[in-house]
VOBA-1610 file (N, C-alpha, C; in pm, whole numbers, padded with zeros to 5 digits, always signed):
BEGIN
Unk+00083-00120+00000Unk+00000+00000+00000Unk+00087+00126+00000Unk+00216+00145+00111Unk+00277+00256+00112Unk+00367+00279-00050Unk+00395+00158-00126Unk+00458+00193-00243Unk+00327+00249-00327Unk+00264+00185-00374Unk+00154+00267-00442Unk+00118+00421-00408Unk+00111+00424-00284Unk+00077+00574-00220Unk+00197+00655-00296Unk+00305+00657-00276Unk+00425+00653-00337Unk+00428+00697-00473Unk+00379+00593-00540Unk+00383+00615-00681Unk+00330+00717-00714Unk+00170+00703-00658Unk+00061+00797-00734Unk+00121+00934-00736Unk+00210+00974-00565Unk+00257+01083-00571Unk+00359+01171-00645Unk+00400+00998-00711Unk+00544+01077-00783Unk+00452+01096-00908Unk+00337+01044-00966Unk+00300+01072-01092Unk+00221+01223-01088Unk+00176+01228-00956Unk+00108+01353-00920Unk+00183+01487-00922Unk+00310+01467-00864Unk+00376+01553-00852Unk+00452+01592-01007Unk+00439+01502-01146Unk+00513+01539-01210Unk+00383+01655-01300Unk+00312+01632-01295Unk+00143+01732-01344Unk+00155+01861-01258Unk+00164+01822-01113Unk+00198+01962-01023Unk+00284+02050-01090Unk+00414+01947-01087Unk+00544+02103-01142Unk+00567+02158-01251Unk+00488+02123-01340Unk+00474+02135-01473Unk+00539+02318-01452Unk+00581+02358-01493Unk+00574+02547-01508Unk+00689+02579-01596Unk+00673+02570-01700Unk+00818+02601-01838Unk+00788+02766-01837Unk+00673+02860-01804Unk+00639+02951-01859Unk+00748+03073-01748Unk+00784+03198-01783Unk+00863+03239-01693Unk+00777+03358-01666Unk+00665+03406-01730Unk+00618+03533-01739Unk+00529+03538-01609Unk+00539+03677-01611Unk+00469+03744-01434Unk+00387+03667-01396Unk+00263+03644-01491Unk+00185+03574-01450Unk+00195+03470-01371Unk+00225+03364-01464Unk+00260+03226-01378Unk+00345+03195-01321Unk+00459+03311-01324Unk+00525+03306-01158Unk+00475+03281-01028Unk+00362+03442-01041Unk+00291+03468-00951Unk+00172+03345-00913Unk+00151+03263-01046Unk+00041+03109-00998Unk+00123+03049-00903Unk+00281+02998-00937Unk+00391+02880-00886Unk+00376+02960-00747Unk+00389+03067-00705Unk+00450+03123-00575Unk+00331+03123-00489Unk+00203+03111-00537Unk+00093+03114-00438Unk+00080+02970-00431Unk+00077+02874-00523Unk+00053+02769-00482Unk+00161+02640-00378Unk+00291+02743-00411Unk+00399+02715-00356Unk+00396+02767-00199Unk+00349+02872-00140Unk+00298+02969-00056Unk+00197+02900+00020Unk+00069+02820-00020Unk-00046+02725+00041Unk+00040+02657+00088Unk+00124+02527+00011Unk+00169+02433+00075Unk+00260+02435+00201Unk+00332+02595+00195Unk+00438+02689+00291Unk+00367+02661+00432Unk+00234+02710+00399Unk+00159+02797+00485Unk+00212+02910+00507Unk+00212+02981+00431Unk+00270+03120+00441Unk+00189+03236+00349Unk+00152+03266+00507Unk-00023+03312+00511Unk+00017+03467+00438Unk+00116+03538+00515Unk+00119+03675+00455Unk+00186+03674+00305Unk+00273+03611+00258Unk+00298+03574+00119Unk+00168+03556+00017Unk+00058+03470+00103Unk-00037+03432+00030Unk-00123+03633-00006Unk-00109+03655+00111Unk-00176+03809+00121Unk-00165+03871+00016Unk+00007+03870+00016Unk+00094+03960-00057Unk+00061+03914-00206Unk+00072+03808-00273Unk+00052+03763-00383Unk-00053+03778-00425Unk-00215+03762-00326Unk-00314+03841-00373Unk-00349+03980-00445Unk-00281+04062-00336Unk-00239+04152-00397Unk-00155+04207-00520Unk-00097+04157-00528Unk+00008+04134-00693Unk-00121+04127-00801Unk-00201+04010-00791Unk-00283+03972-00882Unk-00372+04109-00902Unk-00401+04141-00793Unk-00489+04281-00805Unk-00435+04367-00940Unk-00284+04402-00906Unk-00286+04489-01043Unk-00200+04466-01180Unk-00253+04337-01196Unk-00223+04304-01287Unk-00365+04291-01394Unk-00311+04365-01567Unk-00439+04401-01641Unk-00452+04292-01760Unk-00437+04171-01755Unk-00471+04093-01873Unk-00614+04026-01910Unk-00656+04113-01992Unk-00799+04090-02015Unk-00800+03961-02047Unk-00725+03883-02166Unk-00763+03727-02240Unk-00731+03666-02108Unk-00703+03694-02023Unk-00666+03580-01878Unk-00721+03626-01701Unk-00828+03718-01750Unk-00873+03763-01623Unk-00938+03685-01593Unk-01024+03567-01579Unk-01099+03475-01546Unk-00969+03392-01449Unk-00858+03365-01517Unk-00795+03271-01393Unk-00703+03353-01315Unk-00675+03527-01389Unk-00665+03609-01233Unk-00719+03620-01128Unk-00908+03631-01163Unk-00938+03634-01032Unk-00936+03483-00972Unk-00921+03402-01070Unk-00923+03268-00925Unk-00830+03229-00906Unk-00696+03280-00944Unk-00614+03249-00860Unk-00596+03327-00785Unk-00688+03459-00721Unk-00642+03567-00589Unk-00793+03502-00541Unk-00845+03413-00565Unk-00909+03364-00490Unk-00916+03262-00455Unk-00792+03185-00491Unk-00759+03078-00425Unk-00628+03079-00311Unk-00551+03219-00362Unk-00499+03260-00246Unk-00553+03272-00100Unk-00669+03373-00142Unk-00713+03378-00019Unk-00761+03307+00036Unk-00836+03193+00005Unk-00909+03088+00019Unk-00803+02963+00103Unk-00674+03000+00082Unk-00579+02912+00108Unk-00549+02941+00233Unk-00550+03120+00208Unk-00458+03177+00319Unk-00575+03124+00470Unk-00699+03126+00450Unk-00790+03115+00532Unk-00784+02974+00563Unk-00760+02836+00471Unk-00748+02705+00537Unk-00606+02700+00612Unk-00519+02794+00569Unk-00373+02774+00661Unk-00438+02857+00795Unk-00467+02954+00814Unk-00536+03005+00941Unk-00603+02891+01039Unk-00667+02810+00965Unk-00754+02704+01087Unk-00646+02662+01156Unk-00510+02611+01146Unk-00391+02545+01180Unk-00286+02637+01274Unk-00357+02718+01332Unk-00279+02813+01353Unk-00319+02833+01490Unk-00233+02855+01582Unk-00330+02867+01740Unk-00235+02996+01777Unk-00335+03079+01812Unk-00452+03157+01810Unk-00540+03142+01682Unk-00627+03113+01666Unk-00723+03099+01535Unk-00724+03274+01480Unk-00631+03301+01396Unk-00635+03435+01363Unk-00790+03503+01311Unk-00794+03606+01339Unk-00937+03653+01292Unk-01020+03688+01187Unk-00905+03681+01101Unk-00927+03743+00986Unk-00978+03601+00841Unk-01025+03510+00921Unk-01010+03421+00858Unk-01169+03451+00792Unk-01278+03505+00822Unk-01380+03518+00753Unk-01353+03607+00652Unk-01275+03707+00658Unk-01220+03817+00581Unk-01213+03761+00470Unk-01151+03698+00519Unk-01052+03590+00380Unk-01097+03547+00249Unk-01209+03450+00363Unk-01257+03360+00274Unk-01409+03450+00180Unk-01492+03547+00255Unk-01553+03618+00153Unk-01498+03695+00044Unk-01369+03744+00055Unk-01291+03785-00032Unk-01239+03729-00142Unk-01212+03630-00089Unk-01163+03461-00184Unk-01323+03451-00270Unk-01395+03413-00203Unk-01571+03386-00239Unk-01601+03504-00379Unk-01584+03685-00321Unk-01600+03756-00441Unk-01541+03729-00569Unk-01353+03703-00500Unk-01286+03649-00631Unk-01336+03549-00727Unk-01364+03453-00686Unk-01406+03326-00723Unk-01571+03377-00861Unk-01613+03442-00738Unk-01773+03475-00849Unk-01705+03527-00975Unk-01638+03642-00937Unk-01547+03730-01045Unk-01536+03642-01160Unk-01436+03521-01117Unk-01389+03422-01208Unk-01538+03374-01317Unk-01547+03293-01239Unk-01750+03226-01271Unk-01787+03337-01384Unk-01799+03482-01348Unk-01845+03519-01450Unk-01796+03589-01574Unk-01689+03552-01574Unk-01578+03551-01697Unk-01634+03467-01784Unk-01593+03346-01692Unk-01651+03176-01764Unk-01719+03089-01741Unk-01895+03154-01735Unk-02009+03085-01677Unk-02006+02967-01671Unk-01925+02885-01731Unk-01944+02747-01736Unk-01845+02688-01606Unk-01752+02730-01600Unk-01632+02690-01554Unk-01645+02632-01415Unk-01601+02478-01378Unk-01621+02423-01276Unk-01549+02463-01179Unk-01436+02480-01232Unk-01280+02510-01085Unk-01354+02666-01050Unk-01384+02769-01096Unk-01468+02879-01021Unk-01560+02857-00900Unk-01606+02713-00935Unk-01762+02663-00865Unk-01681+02555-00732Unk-01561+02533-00777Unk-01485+02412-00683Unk-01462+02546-00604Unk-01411+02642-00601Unk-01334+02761-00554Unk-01465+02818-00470Unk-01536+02838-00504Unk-01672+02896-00446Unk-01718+02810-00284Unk-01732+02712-00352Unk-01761+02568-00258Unk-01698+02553-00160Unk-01555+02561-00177Unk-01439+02559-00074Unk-01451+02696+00005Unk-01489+02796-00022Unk-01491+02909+00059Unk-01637+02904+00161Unk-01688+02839+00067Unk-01880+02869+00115Unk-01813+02749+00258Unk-01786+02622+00226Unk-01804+02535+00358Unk-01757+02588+00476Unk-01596+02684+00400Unk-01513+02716+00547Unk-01618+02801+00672Unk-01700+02898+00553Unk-01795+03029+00620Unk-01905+02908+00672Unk-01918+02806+00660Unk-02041+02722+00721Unk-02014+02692+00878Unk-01871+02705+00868Unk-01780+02601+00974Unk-01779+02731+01081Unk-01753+02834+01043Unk-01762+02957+01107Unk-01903+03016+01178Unk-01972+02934+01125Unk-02145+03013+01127Unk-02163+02924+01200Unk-02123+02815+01300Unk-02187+02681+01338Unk-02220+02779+01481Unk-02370+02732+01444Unk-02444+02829+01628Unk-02535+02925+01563Unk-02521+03028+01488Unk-02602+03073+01429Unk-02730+03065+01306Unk-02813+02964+01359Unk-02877+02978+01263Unk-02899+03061+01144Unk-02966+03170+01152Unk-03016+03261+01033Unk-02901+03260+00953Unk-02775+03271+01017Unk-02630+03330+00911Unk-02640+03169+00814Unk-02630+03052+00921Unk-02620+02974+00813Unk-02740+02916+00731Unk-02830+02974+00735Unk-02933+02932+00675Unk-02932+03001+00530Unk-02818+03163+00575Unk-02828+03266+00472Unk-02743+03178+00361Unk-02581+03148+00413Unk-02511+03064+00323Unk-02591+02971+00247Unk-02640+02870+00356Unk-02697+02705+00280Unk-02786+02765+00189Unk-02817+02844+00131Unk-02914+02885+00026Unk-02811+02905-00119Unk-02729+03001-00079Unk-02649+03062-00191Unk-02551+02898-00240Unk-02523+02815-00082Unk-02418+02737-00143Unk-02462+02570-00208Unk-02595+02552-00150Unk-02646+02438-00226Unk-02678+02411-00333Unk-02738+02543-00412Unk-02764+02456-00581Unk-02566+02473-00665Unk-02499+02525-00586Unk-02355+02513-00650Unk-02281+02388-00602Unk-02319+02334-00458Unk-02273+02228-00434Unk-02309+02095-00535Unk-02422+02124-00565Unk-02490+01978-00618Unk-02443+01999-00761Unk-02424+02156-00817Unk-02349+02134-00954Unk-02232+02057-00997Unk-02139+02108-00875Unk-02026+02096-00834Unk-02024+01925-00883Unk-02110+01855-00762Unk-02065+01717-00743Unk-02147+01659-00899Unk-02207+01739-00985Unk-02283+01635-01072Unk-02192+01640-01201Unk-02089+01773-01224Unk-02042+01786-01329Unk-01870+01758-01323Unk-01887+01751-01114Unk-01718+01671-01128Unk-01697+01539-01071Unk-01744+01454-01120Unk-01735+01324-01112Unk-01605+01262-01174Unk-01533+01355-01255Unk-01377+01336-01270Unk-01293+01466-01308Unk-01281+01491-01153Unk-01241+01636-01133Unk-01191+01537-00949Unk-01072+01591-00965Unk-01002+01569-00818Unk-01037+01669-00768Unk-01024+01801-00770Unk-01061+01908-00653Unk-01185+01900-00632Unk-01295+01870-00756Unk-01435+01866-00662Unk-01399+01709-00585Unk-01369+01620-00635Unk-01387+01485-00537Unk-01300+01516-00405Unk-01218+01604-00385Unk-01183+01629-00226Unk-01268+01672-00158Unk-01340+01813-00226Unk-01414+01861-00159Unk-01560+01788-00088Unk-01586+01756-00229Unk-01713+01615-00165Unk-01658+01494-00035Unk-01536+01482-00077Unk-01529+01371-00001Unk-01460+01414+00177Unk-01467+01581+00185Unk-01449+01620+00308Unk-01569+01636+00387Unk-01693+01659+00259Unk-01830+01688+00352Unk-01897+01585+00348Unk-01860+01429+00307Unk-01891+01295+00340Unk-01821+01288+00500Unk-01718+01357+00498Unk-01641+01284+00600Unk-01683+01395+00726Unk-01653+01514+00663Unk-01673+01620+00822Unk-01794+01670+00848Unk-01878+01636+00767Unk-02062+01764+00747Unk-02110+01680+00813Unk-02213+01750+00957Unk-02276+01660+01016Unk-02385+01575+00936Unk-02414+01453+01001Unk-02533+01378+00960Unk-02686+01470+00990Unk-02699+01433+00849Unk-02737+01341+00734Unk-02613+01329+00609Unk-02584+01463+00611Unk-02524+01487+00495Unk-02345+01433+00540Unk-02294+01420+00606Unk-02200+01362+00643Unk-02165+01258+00732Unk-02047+01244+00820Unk-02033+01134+00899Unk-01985+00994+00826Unk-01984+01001+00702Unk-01998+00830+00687Unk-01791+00857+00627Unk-01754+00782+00728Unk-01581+00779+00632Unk-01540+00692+00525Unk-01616+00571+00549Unk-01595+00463+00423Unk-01614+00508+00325Unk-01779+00623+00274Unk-01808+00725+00175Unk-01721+00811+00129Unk-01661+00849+00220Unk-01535+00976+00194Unk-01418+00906+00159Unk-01373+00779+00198Unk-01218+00708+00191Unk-01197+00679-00017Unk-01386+00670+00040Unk-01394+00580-00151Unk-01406+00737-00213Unk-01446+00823-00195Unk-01436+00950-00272Unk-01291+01018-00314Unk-01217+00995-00167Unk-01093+01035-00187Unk-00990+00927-00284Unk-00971+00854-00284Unk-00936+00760-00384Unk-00965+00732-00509Unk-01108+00774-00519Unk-01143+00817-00681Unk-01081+00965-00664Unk-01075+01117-00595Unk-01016+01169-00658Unk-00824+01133-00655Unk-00750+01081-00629Unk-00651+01009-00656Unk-00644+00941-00810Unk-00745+00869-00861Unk-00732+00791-00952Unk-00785+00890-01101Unk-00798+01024-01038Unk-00899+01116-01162Unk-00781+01204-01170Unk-00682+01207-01045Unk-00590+01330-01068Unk-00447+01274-01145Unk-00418+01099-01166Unk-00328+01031-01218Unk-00407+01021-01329Unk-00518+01029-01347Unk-00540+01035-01503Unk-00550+01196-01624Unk-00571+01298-01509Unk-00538+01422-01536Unk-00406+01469-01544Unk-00303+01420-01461Unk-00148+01429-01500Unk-00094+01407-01595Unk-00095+01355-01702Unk-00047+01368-01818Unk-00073+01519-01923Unk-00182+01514-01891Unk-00245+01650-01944Unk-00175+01778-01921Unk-00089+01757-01764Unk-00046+01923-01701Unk+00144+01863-01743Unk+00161+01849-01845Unk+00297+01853-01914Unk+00326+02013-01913Unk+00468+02012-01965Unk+00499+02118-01967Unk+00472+02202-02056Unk+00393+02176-02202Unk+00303+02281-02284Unk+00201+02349-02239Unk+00134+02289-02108Unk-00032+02298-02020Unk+00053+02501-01966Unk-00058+02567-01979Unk+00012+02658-01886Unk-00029+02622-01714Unk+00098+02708-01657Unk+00055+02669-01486Unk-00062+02742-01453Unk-00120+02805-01500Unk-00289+02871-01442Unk-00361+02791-01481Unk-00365+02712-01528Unk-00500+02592-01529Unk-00463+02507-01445Unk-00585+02460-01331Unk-00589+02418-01216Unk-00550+02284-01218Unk-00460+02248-01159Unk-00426+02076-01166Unk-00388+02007-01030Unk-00416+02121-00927Unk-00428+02109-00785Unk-00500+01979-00746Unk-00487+01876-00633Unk-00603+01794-00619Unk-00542+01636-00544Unk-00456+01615-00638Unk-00386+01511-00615Unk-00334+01472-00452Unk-00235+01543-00439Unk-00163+01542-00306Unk-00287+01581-00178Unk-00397+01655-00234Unk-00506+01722-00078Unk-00561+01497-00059Unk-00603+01510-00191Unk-00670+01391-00133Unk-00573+01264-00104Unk-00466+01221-00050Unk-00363+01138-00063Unk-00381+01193+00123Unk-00351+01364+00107Unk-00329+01426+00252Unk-00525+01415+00351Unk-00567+01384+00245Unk-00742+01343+00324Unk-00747+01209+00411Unk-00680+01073+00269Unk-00703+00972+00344Unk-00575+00952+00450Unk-00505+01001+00440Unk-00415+01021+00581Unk-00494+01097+00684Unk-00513+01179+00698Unk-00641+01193+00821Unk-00751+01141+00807Unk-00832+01071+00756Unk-00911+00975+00763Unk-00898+00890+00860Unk-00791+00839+00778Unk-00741+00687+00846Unk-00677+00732+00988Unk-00667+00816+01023Unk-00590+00835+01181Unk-00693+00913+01285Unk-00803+00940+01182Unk-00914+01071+01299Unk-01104+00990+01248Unk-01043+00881+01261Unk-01226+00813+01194Unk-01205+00714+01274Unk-01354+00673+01256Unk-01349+00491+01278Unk-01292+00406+01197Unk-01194+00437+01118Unk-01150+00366+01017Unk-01008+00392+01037Unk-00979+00392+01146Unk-00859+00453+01229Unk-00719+00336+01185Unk-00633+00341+01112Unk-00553+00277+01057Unk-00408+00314+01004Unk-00325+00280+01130Unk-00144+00388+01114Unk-00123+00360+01004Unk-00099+00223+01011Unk-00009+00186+00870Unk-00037+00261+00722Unk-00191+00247+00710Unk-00287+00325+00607Unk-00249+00479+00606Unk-00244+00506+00732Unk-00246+00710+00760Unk-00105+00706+00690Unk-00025+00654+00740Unk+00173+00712+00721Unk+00122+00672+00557Unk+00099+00585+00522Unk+00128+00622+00374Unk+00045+00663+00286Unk-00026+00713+00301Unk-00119+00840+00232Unk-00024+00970+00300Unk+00001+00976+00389Unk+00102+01116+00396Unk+00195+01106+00413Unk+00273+01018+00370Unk+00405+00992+00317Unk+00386+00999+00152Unk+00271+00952+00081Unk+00270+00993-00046Unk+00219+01114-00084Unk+00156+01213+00027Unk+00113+01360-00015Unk+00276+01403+00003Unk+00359+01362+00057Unk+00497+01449+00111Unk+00574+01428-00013Unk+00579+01291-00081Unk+00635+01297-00191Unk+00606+01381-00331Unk+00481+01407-00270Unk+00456+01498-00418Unk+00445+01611-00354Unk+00421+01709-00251Unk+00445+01803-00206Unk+00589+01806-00096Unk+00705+01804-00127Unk+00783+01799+00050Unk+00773+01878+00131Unk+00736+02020+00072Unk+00769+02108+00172Unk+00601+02143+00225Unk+00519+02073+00258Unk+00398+02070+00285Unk+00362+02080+00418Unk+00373+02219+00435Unk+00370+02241+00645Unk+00270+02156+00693Unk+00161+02171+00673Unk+00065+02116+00735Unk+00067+01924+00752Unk+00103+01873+00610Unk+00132+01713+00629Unk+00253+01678+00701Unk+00342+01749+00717Unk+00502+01721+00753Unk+00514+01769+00887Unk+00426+01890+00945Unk+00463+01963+01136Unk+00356+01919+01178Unk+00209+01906+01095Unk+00149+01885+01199Unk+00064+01771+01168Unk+00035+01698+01097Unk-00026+01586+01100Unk+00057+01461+01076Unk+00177+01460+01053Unk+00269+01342+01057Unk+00313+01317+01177Unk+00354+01436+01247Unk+00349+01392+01455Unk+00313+01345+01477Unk+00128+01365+01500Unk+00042+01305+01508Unk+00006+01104+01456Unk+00036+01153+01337Unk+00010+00956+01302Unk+00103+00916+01359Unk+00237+00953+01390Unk+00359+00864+01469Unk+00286+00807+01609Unk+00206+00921+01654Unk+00146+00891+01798Unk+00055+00759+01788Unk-00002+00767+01705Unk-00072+00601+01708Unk-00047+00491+01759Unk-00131+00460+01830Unk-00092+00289+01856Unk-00043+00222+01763Unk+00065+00129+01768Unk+00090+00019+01714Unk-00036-00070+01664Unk-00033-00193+01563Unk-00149-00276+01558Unk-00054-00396+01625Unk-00150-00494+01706Unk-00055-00600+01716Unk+00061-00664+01574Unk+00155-00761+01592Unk+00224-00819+01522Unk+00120-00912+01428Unk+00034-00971+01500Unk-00030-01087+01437Unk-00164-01018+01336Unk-00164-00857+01371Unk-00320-00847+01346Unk-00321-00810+01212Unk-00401-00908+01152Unk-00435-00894+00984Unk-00591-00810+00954Unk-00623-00816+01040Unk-00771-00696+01001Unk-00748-00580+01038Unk-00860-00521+01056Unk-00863-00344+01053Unk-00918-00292+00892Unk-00917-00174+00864Unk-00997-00149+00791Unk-00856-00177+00650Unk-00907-00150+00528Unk-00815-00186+00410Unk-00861-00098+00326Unk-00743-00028+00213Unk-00815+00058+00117Unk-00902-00016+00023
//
């Protein structure tokens, strides 16, 4: 299992680094997405900002989503952070405007609607206690959720996202991890079939993100569920590390963590299996 994990990452990671292009632009894509994995929240700020004044009309659709996936980033590196900085709603409605911005460049466009989704849950997670606020969200974010999951059925960033609100959204709509383990693994098997595609002709502003989150899902899965399984956790984030290394969040703070696990006995052949 840990060689496979392995693999997928090295095939993942060769779609990730794709970036032959040297121009401002997709500098500025490599350094934010390079910046998420940092956690390096004010970089992420700063690079938002960059995007701000920059004027390319044939490519303003993936300007604004990539300053809205900055921010959107900068706000999931915030949850990890103790003191829970404050500015994390800031963030993510900001990220949220960007994102629409995008959407309506290119009404069709799913990664706008993956980008949307990801901001809408964080503000759900924030609103927990307040009714009316989240009643205000669950309106705006449900007929995009259900787009989301009907038109990315082979799309790795929507299958993370689905397969976090299988795993973290209370019941009805969540709770079940076996649902989420099998979501995250199809997006694994959608993002090794999308890697070939992000060669080095692909430019780096088209989204090819996906791979390594869900590799870094079923590693917390498997260590924070009933489906609680070391051997399983270390190598799902031992294969997000191979395709991301410098990945703060899989490498300081959730790889500690799986070390802490119990052992399984010597003899024990069950437990859960991918």
């Amino acid at each position: 299992m840990r060689v496979l994990a392995v693999v997928a990452a090295v095939l993942i990671a060769r779609g990730a680094a794709a970036t032959s292009n040297t121009a401002s632009f997709p500098e500025v894509v490599r350094q934010i997405r390079a910046a998420d994995y940092r956690g390096a929240r004010a970089d992420l700020q700063t690079l938002a900002g960059t995007l701000d004044s920059m004027k390319d009309g044939k490519l303003r659709a993936y300007r604004h989503y990539w300053r809205g996936f900055a921010l959107w980033r900068r706000a999931l590196n915030g949850f990890n952070e103790t003191p829970t900085p404050r500015d994390l709603e800031d963030d993510l409605k900001a990220g949220l405007a960007s994102f629409r911005a995008a959407l309506a460049e290119k009404p069709d466009w799913i990664e706008a609607r993956i980008g949307m989704v990801g901001c809408w849950s964080s503000l759900l997670f924030l609103a927990q206690g307040d009714a009316p606020r989240t009643q205000a969200l669950l309106n705006d974010f449900i007929p995009v959720v259900q787009e989301m999951r009907e038109k990315g059925a082979d799309n790795p960033r929507a299958l993370w996202l689905t397969g976090g609100s299988q795993l973290g959204a209370p019941p009805p709509y969540g709770g079940d991890a076996a649902k989420a383990a099998g979501t995250f693994r199809r997006g694994i098997q959608t993002a090794l079939a999308e890697a070939p595609r992000a060669g080095a002709d692909e430019p780096v502003w088209i989204p090819r993100w996906g791979g390594a989150e869900n590799l870094m899902s079923l590693a917390y899965l498997y260590s924070h569920s009933t489906l609680a399984n070391r051997d399983l956790a270390l190598a799902y984030a031992e294969g997000a590390l191979v395709a991301v290394p410098e990945w703060h969040y899989v490498r300081d703070v959730l790889w500690p963590q799986l070390l802490e696990l119990p052992q399984p006995p010597p003899n024990d052949i069950g437990g859960p299996r991918p």
